[in-house]
mmCIF file of the N, C-alpha and C atoms, coordinates in Angstrom:
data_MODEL
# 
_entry.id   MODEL 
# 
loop_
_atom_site.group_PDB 
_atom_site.id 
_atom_site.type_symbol 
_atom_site.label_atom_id 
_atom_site.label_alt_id 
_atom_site.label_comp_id 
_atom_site.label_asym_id 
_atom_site.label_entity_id 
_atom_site.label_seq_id 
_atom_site.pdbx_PDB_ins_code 
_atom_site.Cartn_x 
_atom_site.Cartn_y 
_atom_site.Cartn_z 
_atom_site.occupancy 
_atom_site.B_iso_or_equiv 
_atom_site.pdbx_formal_charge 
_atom_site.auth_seq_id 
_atom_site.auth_comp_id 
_atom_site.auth_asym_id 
_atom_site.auth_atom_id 
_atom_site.pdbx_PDB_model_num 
ATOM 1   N N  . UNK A 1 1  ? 52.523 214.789 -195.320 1.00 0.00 ? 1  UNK A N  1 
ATOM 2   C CA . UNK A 1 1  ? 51.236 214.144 -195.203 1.00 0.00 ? 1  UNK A CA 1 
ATOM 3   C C  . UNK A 1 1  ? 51.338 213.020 -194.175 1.00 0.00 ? 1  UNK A C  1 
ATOM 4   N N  . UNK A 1 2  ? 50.687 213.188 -192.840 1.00 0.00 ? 2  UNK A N  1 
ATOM 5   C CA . UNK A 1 2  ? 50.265 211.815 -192.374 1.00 0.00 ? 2  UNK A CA 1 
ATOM 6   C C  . UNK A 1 2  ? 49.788 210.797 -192.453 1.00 0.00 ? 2  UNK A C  1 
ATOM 7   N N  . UNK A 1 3  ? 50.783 209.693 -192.484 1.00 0.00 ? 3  UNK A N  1 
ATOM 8   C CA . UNK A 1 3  ? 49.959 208.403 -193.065 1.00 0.00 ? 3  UNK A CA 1 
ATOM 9   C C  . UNK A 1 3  ? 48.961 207.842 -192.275 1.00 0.00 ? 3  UNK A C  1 
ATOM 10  N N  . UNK A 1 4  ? 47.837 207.784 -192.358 1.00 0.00 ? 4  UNK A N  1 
ATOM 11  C CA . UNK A 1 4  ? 46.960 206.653 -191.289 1.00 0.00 ? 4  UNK A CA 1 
ATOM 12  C C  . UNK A 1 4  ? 47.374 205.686 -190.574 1.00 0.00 ? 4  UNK A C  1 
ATOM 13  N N  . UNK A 1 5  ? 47.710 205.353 -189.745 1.00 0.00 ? 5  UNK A N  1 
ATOM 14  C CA . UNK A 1 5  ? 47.609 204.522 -188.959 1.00 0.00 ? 5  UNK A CA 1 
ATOM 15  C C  . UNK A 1 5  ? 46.688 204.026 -187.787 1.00 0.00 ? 5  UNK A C  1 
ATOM 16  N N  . UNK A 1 6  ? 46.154 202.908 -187.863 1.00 0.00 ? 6  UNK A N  1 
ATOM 17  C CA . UNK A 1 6  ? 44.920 202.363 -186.762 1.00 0.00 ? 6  UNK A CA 1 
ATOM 18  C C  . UNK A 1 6  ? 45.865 201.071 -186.243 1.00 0.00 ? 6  UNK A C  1 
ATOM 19  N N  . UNK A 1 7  ? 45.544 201.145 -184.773 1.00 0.00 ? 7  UNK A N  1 
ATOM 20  C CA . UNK A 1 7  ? 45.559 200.379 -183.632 1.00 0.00 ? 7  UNK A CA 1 
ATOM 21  C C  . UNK A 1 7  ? 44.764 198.760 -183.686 1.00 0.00 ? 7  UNK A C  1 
ATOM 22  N N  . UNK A 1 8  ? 45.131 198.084 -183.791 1.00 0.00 ? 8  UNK A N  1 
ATOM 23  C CA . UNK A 1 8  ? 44.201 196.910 -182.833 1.00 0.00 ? 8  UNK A CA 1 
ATOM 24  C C  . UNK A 1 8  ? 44.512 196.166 -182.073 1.00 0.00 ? 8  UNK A C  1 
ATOM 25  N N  . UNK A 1 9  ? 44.326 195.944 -181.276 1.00 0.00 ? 9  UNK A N  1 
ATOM 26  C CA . UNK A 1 9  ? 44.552 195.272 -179.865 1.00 0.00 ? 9  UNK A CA 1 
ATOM 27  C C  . UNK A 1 9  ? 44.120 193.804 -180.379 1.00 0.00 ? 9  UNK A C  1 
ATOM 28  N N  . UNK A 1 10 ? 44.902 192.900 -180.366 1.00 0.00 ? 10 UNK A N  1 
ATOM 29  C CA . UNK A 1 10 ? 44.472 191.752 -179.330 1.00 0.00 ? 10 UNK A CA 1 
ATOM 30  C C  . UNK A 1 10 ? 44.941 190.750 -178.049 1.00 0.00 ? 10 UNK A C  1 
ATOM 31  N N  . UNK A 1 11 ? 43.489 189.990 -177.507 1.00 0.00 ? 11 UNK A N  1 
ATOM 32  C CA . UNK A 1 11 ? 43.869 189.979 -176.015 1.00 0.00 ? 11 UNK A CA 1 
ATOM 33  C C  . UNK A 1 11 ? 44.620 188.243 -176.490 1.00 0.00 ? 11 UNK A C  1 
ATOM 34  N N  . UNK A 1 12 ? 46.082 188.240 -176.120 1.00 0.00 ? 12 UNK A N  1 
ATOM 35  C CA . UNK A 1 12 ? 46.425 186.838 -176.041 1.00 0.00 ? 12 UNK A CA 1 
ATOM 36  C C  . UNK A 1 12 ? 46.819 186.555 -174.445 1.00 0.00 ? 12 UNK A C  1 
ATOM 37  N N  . UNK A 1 13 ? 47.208 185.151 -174.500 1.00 0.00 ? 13 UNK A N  1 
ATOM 38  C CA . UNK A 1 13 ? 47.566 184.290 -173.149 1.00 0.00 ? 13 UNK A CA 1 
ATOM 39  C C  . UNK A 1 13 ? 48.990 183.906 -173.769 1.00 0.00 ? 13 UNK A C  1 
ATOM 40  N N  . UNK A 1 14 ? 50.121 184.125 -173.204 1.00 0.00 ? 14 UNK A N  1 
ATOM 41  C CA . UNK A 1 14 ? 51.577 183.586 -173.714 1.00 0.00 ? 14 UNK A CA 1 
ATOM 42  C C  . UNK A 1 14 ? 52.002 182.781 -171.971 1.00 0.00 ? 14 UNK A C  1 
ATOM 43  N N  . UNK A 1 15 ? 52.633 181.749 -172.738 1.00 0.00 ? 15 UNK A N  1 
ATOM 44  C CA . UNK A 1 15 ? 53.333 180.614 -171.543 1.00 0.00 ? 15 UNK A CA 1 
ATOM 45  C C  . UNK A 1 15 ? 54.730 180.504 -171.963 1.00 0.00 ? 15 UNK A C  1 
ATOM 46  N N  . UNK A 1 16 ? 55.889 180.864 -171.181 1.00 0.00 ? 16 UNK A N  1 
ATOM 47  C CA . UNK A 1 16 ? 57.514 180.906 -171.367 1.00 0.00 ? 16 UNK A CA 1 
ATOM 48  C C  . UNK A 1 16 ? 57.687 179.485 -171.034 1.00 0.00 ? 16 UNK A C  1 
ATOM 49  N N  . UNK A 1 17 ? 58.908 179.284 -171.854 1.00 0.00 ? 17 UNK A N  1 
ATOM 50  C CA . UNK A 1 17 ? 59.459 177.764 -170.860 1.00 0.00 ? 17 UNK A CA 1 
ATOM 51  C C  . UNK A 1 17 ? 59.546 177.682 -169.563 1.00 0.00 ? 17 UNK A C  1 
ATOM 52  N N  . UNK A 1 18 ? 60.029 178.839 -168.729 1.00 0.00 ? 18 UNK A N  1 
ATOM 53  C CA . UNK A 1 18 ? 60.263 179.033 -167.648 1.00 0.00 ? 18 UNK A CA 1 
ATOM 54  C C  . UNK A 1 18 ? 58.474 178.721 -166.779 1.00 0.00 ? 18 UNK A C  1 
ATOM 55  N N  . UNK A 1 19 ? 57.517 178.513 -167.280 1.00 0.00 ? 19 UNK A N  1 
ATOM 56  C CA . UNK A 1 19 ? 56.580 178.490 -166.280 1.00 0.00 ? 19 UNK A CA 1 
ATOM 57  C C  . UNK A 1 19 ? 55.702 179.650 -166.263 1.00 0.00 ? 19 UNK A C  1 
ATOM 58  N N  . UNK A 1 20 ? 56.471 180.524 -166.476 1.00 0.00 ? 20 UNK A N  1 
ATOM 59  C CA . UNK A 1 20 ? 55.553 181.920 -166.322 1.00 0.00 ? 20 UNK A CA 1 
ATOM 60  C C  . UNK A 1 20 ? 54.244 182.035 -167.556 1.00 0.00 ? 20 UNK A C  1 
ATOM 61  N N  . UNK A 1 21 ? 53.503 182.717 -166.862 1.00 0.00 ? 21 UNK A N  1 
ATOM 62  C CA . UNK A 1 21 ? 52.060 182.706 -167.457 1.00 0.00 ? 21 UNK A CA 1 
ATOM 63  C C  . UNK A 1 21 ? 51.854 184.337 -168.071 1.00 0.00 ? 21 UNK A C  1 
ATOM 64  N N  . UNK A 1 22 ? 51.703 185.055 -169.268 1.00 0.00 ? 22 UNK A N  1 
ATOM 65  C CA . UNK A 1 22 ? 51.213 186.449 -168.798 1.00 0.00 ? 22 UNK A CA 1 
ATOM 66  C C  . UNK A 1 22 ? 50.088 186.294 -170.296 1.00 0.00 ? 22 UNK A C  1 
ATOM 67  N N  . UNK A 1 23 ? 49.165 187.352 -169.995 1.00 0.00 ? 23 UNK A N  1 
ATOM 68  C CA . UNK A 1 23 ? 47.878 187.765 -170.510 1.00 0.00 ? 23 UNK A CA 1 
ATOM 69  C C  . UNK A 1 23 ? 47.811 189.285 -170.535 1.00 0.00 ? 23 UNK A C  1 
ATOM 70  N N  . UNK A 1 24 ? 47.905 189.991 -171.866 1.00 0.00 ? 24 UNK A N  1 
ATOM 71  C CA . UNK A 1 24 ? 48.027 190.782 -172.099 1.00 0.00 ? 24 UNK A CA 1 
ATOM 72  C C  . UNK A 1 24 ? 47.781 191.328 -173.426 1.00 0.00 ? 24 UNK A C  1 
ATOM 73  N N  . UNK A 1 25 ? 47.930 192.464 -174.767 1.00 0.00 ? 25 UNK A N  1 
ATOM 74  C CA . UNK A 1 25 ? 47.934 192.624 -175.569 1.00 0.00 ? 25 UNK A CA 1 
ATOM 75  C C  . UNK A 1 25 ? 48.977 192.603 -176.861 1.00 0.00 ? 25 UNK A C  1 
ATOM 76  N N  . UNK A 1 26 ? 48.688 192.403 -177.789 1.00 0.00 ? 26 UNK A N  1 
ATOM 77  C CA . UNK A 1 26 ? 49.597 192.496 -179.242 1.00 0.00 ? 26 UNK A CA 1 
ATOM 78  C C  . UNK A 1 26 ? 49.091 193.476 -180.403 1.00 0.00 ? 26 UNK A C  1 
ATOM 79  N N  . UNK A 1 27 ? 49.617 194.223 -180.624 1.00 0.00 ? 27 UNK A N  1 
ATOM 80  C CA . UNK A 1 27 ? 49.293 195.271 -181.514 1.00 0.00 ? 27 UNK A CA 1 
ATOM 81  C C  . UNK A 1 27 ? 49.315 194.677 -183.415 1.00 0.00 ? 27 UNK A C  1 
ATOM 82  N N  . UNK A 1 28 ? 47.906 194.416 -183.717 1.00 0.00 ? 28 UNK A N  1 
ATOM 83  C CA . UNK A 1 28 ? 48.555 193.249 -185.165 1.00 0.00 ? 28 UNK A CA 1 
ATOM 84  C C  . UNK A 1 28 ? 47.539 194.850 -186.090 1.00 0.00 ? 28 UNK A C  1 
ATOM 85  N N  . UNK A 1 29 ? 47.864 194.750 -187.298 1.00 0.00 ? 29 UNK A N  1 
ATOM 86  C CA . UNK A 1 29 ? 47.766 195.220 -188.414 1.00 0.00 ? 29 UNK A CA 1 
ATOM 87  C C  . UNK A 1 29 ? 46.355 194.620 -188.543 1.00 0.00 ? 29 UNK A C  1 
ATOM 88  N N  . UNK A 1 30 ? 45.127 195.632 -189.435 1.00 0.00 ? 30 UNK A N  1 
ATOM 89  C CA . UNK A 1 30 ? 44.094 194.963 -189.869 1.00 0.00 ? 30 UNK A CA 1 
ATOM 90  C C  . UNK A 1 30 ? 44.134 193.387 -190.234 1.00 0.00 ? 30 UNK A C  1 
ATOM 91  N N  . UNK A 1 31 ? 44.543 193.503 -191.264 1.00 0.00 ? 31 UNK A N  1 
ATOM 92  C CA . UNK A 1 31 ? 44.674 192.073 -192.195 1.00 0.00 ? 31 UNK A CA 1 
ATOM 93  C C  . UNK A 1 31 ? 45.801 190.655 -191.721 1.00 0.00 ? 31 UNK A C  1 
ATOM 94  N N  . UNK A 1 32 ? 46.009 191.060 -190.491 1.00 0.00 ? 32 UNK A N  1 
ATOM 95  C CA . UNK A 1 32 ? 46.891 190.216 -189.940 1.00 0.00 ? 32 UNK A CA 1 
ATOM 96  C C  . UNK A 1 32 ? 46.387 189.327 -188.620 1.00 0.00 ? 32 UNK A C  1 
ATOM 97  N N  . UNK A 1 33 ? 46.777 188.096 -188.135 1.00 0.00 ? 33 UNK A N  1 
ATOM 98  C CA . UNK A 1 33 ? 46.588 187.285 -187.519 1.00 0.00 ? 33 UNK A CA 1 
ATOM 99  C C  . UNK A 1 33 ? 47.241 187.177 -186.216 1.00 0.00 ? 33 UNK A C  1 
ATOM 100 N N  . UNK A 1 34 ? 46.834 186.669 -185.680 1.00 0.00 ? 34 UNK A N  1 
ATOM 101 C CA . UNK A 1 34 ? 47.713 186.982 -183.786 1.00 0.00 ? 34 UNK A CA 1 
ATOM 102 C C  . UNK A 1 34 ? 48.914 185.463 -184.787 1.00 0.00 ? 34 UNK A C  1 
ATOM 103 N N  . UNK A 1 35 ? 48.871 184.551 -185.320 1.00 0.00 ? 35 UNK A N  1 
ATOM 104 C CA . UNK A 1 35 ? 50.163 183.941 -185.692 1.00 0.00 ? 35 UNK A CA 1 
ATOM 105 C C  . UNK A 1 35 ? 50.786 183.887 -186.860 1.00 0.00 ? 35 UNK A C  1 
ATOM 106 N N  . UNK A 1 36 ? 50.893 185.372 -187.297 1.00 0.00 ? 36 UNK A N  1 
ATOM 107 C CA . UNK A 1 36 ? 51.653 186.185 -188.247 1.00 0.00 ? 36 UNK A CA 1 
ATOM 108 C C  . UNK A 1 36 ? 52.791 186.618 -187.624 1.00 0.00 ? 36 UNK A C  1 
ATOM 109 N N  . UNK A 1 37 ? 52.552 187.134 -186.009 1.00 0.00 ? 37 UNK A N  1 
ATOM 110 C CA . UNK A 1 37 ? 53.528 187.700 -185.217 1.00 0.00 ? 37 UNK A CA 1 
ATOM 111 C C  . UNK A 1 37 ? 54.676 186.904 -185.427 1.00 0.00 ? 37 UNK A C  1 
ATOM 112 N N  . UNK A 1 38 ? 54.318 185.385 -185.048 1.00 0.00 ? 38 UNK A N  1 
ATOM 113 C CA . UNK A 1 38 ? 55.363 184.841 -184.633 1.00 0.00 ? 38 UNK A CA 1 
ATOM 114 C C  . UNK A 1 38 ? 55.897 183.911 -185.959 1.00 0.00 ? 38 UNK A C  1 
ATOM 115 N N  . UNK A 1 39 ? 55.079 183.923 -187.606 1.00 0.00 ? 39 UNK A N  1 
ATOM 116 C CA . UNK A 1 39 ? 55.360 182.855 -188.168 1.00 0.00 ? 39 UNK A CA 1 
ATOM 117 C C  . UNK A 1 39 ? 56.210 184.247 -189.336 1.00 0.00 ? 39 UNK A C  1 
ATOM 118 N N  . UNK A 1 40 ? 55.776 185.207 -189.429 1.00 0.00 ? 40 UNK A N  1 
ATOM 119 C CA . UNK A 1 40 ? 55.951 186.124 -190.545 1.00 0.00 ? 40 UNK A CA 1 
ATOM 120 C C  . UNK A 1 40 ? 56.488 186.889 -190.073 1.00 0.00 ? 40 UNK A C  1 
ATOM 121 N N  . UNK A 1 41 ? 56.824 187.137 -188.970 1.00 0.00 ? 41 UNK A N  1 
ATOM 122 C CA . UNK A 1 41 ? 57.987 188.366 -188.258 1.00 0.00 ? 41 UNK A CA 1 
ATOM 123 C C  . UNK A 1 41 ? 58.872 187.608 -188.100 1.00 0.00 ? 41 UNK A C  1 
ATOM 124 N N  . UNK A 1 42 ? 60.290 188.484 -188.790 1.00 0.00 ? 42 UNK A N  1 
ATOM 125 C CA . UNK A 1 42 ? 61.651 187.805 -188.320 1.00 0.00 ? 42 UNK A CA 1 
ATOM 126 C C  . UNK A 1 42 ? 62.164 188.806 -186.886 1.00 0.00 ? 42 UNK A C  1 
ATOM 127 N N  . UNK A 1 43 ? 60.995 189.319 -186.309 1.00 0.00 ? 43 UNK A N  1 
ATOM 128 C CA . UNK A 1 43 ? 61.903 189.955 -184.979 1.00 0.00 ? 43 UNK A CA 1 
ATOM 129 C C  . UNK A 1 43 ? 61.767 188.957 -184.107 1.00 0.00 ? 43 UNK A C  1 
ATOM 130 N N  . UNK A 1 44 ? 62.699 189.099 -183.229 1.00 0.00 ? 44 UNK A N  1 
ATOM 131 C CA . UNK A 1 44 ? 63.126 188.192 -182.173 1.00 0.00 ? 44 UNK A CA 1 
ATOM 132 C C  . UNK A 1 44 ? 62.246 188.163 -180.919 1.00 0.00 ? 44 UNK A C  1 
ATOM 133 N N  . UNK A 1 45 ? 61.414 189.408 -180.771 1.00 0.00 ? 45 UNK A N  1 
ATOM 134 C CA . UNK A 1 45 ? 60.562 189.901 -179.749 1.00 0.00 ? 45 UNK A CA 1 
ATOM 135 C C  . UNK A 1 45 ? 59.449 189.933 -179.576 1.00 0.00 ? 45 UNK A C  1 
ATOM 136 N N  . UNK A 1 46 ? 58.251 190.063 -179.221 1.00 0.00 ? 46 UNK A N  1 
ATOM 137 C CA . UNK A 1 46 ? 56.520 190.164 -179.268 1.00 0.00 ? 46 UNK A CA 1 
ATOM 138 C C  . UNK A 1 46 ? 56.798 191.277 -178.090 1.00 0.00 ? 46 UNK A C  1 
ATOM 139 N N  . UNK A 1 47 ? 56.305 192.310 -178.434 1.00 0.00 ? 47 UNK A N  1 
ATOM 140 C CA . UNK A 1 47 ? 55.138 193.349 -177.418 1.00 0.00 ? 47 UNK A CA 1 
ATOM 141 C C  . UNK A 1 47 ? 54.310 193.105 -177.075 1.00 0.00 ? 47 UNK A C  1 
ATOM 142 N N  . UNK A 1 48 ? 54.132 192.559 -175.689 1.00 0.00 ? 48 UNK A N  1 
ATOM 143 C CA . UNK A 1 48 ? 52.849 192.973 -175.225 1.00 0.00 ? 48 UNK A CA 1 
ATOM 144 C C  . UNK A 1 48 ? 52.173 194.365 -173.890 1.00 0.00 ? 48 UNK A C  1 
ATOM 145 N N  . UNK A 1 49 ? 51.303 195.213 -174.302 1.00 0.00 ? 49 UNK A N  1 
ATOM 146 C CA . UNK A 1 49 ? 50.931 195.981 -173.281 1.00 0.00 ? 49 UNK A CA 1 
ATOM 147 C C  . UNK A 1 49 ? 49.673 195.359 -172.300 1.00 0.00 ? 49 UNK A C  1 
ATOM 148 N N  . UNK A 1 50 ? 49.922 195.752 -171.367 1.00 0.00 ? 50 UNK A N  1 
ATOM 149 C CA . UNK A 1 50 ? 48.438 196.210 -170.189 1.00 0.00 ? 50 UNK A CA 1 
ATOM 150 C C  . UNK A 1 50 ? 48.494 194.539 -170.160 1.00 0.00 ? 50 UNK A C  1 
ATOM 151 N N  . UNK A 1 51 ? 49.661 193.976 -169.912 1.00 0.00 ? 51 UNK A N  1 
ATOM 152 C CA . UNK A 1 51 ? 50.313 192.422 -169.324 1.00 0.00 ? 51 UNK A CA 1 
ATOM 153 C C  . UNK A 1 51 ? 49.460 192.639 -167.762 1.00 0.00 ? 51 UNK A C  1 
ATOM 154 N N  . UNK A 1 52 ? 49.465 191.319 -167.350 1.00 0.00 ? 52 UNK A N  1 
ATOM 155 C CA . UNK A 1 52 ? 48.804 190.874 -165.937 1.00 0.00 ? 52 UNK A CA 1 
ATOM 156 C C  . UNK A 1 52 ? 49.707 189.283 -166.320 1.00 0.00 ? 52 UNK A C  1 
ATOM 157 N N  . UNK A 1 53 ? 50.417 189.540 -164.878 1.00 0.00 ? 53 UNK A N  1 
ATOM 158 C CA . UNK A 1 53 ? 51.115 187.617 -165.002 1.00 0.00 ? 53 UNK A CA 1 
ATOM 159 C C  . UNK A 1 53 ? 50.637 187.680 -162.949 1.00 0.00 ? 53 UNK A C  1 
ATOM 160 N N  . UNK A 1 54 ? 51.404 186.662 -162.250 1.00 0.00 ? 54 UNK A N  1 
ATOM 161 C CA . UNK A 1 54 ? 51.676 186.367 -161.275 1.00 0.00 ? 54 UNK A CA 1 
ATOM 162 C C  . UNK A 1 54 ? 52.337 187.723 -160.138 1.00 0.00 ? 54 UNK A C  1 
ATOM 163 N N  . UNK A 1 55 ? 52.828 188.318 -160.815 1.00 0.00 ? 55 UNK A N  1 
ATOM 164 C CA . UNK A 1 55 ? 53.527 189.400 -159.943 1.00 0.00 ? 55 UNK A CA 1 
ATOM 165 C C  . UNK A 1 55 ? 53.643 190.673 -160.362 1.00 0.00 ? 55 UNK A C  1 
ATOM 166 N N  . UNK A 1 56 ? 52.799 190.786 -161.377 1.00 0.00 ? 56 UNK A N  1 
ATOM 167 C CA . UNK A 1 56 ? 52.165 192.542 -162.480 1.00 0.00 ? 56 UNK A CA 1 
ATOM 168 C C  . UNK A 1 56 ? 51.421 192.359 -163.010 1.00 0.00 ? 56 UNK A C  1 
ATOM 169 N N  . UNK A 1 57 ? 50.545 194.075 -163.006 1.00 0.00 ? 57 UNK A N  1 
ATOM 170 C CA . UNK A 1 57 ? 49.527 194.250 -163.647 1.00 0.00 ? 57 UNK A CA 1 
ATOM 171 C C  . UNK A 1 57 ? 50.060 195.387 -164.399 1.00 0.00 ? 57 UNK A C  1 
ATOM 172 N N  . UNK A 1 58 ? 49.262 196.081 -165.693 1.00 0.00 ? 58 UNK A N  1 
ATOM 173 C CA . UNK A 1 58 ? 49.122 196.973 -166.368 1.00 0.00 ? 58 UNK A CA 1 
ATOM 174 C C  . UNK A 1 58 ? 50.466 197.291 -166.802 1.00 0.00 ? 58 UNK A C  1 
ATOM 175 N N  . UNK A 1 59 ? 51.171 196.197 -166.902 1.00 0.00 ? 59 UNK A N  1 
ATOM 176 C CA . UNK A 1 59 ? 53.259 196.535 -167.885 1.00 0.00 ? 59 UNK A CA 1 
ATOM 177 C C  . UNK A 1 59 ? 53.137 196.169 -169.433 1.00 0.00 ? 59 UNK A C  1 
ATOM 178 N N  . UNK A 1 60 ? 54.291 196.546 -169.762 1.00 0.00 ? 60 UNK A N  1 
ATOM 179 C CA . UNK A 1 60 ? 54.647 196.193 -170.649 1.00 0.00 ? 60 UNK A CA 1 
ATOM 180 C C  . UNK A 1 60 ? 55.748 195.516 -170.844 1.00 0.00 ? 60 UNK A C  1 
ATOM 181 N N  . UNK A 1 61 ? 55.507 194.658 -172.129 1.00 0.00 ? 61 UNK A N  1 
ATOM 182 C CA . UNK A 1 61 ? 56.525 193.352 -171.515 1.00 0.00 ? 61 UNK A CA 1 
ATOM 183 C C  . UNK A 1 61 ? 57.198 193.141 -173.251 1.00 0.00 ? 61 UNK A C  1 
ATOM 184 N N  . UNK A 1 62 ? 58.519 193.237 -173.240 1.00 0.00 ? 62 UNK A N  1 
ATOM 185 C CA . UNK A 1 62 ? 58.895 192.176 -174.571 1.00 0.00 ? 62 UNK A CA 1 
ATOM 186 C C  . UNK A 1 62 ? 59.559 190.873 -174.388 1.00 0.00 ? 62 UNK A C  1 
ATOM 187 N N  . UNK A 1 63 ? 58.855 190.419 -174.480 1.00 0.00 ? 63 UNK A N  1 
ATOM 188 C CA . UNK A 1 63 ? 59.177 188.593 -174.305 1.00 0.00 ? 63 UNK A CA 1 
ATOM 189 C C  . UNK A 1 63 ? 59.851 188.035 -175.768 1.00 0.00 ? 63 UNK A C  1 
ATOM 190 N N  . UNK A 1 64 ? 60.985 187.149 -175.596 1.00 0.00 ? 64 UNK A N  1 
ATOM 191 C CA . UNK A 1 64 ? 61.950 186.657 -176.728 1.00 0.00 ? 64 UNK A CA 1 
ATOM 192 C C  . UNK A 1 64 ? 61.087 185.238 -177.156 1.00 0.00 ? 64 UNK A C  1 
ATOM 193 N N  . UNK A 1 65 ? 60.522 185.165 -178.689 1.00 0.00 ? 65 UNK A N  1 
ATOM 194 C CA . UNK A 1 65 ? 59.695 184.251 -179.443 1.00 0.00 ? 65 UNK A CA 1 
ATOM 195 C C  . UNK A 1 65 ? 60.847 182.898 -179.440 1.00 0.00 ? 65 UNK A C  1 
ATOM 196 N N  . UNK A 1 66 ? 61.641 183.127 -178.383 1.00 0.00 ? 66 UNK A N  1 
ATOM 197 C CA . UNK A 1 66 ? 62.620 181.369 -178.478 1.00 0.00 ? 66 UNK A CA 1 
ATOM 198 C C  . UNK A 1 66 ? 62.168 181.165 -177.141 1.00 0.00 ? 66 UNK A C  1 
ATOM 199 N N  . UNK A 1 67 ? 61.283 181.908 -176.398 1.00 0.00 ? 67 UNK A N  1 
ATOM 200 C CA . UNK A 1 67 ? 61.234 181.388 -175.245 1.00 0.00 ? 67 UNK A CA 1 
ATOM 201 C C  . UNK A 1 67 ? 59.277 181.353 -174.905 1.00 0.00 ? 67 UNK A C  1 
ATOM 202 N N  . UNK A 1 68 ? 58.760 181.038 -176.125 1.00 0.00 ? 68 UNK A N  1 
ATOM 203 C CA . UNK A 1 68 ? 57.731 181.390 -175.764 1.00 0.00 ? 68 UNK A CA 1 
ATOM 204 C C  . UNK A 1 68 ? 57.469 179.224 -176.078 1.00 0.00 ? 68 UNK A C  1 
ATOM 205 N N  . UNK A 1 69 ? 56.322 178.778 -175.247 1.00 0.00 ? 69 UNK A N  1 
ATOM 206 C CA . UNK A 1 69 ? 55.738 177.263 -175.469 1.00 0.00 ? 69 UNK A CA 1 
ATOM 207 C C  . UNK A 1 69 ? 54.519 177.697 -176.263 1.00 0.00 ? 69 UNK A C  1 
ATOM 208 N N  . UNK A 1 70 ? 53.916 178.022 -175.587 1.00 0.00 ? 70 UNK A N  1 
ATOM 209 C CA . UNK A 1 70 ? 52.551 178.386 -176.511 1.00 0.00 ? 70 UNK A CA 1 
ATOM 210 C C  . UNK A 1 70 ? 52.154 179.765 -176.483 1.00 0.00 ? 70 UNK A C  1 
ATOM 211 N N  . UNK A 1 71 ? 51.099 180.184 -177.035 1.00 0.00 ? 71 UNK A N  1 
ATOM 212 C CA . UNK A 1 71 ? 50.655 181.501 -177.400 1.00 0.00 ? 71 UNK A CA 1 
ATOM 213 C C  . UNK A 1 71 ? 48.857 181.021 -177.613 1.00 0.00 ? 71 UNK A C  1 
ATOM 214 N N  . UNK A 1 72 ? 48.192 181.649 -177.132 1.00 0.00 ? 72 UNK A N  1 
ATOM 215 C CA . UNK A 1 72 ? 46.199 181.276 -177.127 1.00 0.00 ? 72 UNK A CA 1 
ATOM 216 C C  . UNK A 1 72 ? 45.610 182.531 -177.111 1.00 0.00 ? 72 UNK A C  1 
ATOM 217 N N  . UNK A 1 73 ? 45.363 182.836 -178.404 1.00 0.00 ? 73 UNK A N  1 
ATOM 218 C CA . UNK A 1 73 ? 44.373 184.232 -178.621 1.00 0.00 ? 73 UNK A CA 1 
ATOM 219 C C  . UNK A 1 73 ? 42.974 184.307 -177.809 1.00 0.00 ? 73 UNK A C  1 
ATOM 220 N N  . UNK A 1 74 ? 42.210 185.163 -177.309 1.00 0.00 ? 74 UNK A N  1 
ATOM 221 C CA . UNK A 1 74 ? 41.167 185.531 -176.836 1.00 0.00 ? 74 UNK A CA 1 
ATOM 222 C C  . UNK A 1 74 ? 40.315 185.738 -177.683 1.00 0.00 ? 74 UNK A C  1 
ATOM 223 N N  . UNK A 1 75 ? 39.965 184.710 -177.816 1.00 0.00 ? 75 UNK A N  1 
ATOM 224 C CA . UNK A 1 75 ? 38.582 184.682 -179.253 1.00 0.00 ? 75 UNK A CA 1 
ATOM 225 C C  . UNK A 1 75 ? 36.937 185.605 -178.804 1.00 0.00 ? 75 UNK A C  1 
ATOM 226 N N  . UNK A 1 76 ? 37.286 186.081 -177.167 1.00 0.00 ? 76 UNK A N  1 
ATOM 227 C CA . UNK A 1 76 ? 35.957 186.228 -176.719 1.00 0.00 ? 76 UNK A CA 1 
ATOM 228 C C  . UNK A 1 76 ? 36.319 187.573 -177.316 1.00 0.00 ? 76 UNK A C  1 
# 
């Protein structure tokens, strides 16, 4: 039997220590929060797809949550 699974996208803005800027997506669970990722996940990593920074468009990116300053969901 296949279990259901549904998708949701949301659009965040992540800033590295390093300076770098990228805007892209996070794949969160219905009932979950864009800062569940980072307060309730013990993985070390965030996915994001269809990233746009300074020097790419449309990648995918796993960025390490020790190197992230801030994180700003797209409320629009």
């Amino acid at each position: 039997m296949a279990e259901d699974y549904s998708t949701k996208y949301k659009s965040i803005t992540v800033r590295t220590i390093d300076g770098s800027t990228f805007n892209g997506k996070v794949n969160i669970s219905p009932d979950q929060r864009v800062s569940d990722i980072f307060t309730k996940s013990a993985r070390s990593f965030i996915v994001m797809v269809d990233v746009s920074s300074i020097d790419t468009s449309g990648k995918t990116r796993f960025i390490n949550k020790d190197h992230i300053v801030w994180v700003e969901p797209d409320d629009a």
